[in-house]
VOBA-1610 file (N, C-alpha, C; in pm, whole numbers, padded with zeros to 5 digits, always signed):
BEGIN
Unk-08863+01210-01118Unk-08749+01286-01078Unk-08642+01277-01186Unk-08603+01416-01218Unk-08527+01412-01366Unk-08380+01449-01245Unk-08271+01366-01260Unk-08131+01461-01240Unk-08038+01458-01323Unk-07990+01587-01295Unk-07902+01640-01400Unk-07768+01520-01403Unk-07687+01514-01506Unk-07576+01417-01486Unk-07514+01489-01572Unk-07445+01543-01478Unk-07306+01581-01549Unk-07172+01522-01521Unk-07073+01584-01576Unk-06917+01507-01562Unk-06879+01564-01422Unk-06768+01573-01386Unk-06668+01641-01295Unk-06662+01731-01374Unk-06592+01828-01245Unk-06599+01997-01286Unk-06451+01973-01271Unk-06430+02076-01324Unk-06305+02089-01367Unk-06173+02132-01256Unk-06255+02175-01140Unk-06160+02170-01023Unk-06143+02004-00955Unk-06264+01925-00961Unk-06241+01821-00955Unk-06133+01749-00989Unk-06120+01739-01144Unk-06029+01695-01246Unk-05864+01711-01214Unk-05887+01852-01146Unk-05739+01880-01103Unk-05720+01833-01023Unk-05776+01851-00900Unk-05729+01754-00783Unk-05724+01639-00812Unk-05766+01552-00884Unk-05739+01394-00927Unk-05595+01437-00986Unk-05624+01516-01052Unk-05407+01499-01100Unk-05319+01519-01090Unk-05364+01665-00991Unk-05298+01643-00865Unk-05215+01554-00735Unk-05301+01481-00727Unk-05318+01355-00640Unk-05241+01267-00709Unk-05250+01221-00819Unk-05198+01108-00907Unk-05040+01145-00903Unk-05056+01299-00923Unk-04882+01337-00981Unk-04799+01302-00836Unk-04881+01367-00713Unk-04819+01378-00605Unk-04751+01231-00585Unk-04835+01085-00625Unk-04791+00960-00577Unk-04708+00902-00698Unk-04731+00936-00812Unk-04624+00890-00945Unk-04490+00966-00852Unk-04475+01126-00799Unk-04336+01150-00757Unk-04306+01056-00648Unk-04392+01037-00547Unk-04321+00970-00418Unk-04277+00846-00474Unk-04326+00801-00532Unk-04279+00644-00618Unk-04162+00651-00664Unk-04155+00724-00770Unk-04010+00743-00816Unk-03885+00763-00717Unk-03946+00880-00657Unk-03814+00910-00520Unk-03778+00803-00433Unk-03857+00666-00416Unk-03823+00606-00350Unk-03773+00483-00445Unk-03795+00449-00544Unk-03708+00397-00647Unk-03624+00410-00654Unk-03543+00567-00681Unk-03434+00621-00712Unk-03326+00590-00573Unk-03441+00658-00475Unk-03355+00605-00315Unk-03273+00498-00305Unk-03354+00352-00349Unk-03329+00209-00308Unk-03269+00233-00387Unk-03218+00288-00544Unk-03128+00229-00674Unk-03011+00305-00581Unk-03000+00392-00609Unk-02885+00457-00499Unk-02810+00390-00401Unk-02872+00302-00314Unk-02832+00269-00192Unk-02776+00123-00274Unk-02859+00044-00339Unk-02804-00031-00372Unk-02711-00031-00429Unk-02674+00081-00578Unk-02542+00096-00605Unk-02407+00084-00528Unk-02456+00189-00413Unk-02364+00220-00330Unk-02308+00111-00242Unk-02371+00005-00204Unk-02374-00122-00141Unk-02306-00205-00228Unk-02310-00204-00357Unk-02257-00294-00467Unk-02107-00236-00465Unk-02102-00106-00507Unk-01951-00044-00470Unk-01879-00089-00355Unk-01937-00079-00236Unk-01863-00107-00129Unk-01800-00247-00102Unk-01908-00324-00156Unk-01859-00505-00178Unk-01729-00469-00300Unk-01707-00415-00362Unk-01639-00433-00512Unk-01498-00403-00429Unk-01500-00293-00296Unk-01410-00224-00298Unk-01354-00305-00186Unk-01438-00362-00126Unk-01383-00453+00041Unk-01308-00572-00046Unk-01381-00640-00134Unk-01270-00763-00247Unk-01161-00693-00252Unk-01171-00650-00323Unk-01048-00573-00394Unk-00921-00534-00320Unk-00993-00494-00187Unk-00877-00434-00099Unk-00812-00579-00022Unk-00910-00650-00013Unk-00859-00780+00056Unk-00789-00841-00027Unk-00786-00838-00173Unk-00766-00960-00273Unk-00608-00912-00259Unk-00565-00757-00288Unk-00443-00657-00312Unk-00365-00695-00184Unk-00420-00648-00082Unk-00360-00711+00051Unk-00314-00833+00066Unk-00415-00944+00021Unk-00312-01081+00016Unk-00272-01119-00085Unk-00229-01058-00152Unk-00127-01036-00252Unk-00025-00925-00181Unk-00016-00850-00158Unk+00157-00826-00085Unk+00203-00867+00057Unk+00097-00962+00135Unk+00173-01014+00214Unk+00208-01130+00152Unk+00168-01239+00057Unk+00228-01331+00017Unk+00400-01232-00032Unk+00375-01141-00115Unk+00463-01123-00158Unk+00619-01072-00061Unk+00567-01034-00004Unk+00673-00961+00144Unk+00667-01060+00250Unk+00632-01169+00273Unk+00656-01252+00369Unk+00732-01333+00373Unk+00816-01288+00512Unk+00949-01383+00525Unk+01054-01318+00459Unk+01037-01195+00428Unk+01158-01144+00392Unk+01162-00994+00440Unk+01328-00926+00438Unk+01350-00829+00521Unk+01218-00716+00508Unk+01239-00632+00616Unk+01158-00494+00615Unk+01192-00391+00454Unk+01352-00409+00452Unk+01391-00322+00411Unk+01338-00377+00234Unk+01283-00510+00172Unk+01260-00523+00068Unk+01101-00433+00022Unk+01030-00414+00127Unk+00920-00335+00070Unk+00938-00201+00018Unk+00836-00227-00092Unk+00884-00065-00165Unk+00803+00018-00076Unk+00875+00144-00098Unk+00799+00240-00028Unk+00648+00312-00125Unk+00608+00292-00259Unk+00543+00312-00314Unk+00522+00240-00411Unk+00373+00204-00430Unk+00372+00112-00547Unk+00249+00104-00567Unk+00169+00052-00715Unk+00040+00140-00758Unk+00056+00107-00919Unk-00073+00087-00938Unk-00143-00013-01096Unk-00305-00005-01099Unk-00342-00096-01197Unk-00496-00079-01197Unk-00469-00219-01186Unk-00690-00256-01193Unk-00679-00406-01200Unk-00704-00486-01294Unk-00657-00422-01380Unk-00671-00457-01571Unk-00794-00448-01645Unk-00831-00543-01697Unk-00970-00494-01756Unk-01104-00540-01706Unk-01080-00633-01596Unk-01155-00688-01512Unk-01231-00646-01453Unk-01172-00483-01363Unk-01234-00343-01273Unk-01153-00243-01362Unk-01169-00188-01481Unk-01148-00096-01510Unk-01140+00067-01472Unk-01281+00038-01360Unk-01302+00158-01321Unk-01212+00170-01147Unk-01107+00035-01144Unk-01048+00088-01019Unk-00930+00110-01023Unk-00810+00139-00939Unk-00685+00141-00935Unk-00644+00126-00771Unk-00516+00081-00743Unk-00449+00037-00646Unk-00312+00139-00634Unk-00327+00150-00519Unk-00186+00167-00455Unk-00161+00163-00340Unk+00022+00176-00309Unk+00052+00098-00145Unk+00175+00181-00143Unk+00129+00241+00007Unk+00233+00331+00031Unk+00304+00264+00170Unk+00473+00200+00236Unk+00511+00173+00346Unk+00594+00302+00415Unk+00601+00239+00554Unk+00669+00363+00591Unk+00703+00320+00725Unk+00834+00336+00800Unk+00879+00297+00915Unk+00780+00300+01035Unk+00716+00210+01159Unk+00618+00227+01228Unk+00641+00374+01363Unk+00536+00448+01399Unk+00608+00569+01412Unk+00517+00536+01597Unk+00601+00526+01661Unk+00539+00485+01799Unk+00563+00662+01889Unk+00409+00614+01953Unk+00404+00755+02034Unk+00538+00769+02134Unk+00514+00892+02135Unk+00646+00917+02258Unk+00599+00902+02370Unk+00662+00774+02437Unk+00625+00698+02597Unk+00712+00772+02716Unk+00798+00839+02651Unk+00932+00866+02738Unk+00864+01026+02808Unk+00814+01140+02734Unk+00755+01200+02773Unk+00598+01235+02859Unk+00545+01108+02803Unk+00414+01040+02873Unk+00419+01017+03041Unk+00555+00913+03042Unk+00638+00897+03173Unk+00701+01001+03290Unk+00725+01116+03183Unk+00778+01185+03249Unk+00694+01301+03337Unk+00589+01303+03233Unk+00458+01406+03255Unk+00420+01314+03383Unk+00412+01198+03431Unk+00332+01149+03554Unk+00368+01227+03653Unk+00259+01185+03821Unk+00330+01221+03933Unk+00499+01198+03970Unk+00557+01235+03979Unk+00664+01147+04059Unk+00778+01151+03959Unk+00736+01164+03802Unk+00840+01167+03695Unk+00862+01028+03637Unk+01013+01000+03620Unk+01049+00890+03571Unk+01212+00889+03540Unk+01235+00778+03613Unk+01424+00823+03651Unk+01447+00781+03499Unk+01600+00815+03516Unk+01674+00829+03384Unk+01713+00715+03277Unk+01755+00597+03349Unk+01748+00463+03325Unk+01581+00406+03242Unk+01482+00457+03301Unk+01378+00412+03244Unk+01329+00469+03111Unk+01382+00592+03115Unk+01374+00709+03009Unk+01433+00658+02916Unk+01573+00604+02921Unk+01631+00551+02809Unk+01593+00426+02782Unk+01569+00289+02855Unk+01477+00205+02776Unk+01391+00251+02717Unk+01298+00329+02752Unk+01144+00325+02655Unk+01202+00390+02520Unk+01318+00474+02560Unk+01380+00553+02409Unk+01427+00407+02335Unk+01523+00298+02365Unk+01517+00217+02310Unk+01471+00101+02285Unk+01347+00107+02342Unk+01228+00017+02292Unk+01181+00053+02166Unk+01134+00218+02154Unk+01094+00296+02061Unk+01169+00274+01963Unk+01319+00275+01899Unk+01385+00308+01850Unk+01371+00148+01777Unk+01399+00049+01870Unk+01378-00097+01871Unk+01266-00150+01745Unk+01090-00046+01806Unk+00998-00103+01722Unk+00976-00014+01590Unk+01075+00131+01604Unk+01043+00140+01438Unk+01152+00051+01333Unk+01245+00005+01393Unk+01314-00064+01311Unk+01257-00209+01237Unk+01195-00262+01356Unk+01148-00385+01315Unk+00996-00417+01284Unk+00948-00296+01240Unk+00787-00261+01253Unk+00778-00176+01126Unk+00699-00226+01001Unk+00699-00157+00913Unk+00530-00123+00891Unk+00461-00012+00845Unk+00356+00002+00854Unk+00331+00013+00719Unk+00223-00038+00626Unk+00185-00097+00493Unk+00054-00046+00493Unk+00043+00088+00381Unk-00095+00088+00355Unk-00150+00074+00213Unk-00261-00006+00193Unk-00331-00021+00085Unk-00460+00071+00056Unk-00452+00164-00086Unk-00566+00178-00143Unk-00573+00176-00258Unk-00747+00156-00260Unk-00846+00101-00389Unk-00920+00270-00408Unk-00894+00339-00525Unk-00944+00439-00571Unk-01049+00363-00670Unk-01166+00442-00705Unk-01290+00458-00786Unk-01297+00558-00857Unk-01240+00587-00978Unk-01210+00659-01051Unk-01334+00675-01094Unk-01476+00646-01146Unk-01542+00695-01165Unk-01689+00807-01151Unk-01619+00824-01026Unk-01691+00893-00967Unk-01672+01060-00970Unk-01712+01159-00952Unk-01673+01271-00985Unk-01554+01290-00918Unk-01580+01295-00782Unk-01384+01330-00685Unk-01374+01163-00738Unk-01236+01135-00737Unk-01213+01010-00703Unk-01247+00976-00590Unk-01270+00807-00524Unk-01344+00828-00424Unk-01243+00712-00399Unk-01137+00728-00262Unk-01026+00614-00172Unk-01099+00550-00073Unk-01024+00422-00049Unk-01109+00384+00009Unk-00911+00269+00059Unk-00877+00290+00183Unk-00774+00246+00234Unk-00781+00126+00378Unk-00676+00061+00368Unk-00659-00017+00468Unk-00525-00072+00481Unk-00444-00099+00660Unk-00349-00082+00694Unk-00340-00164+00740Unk-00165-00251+00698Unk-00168-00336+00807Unk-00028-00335+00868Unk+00056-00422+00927Unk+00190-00434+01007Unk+00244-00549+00966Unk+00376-00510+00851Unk+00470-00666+00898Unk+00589-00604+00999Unk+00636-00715+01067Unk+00670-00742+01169Unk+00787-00852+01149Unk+00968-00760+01190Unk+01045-00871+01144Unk+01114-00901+01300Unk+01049-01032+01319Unk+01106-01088+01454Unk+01198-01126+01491Unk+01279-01153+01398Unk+01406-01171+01399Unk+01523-01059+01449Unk+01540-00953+01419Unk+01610-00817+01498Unk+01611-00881+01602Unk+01732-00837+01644Unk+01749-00858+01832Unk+01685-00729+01891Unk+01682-00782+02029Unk+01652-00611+02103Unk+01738-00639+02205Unk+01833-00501+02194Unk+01894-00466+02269Unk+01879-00320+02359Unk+01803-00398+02499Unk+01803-00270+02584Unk+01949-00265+02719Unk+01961-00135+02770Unk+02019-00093+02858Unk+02189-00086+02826Unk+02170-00058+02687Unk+02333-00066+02648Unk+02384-00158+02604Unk+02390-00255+02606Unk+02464-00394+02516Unk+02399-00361+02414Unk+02495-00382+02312Unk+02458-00370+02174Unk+02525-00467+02099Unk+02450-00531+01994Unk+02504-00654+01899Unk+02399-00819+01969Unk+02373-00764+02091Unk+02289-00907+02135Unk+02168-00879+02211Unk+02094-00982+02210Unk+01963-00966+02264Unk+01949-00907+02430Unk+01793-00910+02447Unk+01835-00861+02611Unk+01777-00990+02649Unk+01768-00963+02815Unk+01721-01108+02878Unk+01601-01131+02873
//
């Protein structure tokens, strides 16, 4: 018995490289996937430091002293260390919902006396309530890419004066 021996035919051949090309791409794409994600994971650690490190750095710096010493804007990089980031911090008086109309919208309303405490409760906590926000921009990215976080100092000292006396605390 003589048999013939030949190679693969040439449709053969293709489908082998076919096949080969199809799993060299899925490989890559999922390479590229994990490099991606990991970048992106590495960024996010760079940017959670950063925002924490900036943050305790202006409450050391603003603590224990008036509301009125925080700047209302302020903003730098982080030298040559993170080149590719920058900082800034914007404050701004704390802005409390309106309770007085909340009250009033109920069943039954809300007498007049109560109307004006919650007005000067309100009035009370934007004075002594300053709201502080921090962000860490990533300048290298095509948009810049922010990445913010907020916090509250709080000067306890102010008196509160409800129901009209003014100059001293209430009871």
């Amino acid at each position: 018995m003589i048999r013939n021996k030949r190679g693969f035919t040439l449709l053969e051949t293709l489908l082998a490289v076919v096949i080969l090309s199809a799993g060299i791409l899925l490989l890559t794409q999922s390479w590229s996937g994990s490099f991606l994600r990991l970048r992106k994971t590495q960024l996010n650690q760079e940017v959670a430091a950063l925002l924490e490190r900036k943050m305790a750095e202006i409450e050391l710096e603003y603590r224990g002293k008036p509301l009125d010493s925080i700047k209302e804007e302020d903003g730098d990089d982080f030298g040559s260390e993170y080149p590719d980031y920058r900082w800034k911090m914007t404050s701004r008086e704390f802005q409390s919902p309106n309770l007085g109309s909340i009250m009033a919208g109920k069943d039954g309303g809300a007498n007049q006396m109560l109307l004006t405490m919650i007005q000067q409760l309100t009035e009370h906590l934007s004075k002594t309530i300053k709201e502080v926000k921090v962000s860490v921009i990533y300048t290298k990215a095509k948009k810049p890419l922010e990445y913010s976080i907020v916090t509250y100092f709080v000067d306890y000292n102010k008196p509160l004066s409800i129901g009209g006396s003014s100059g001293g605390a209430g009871p």
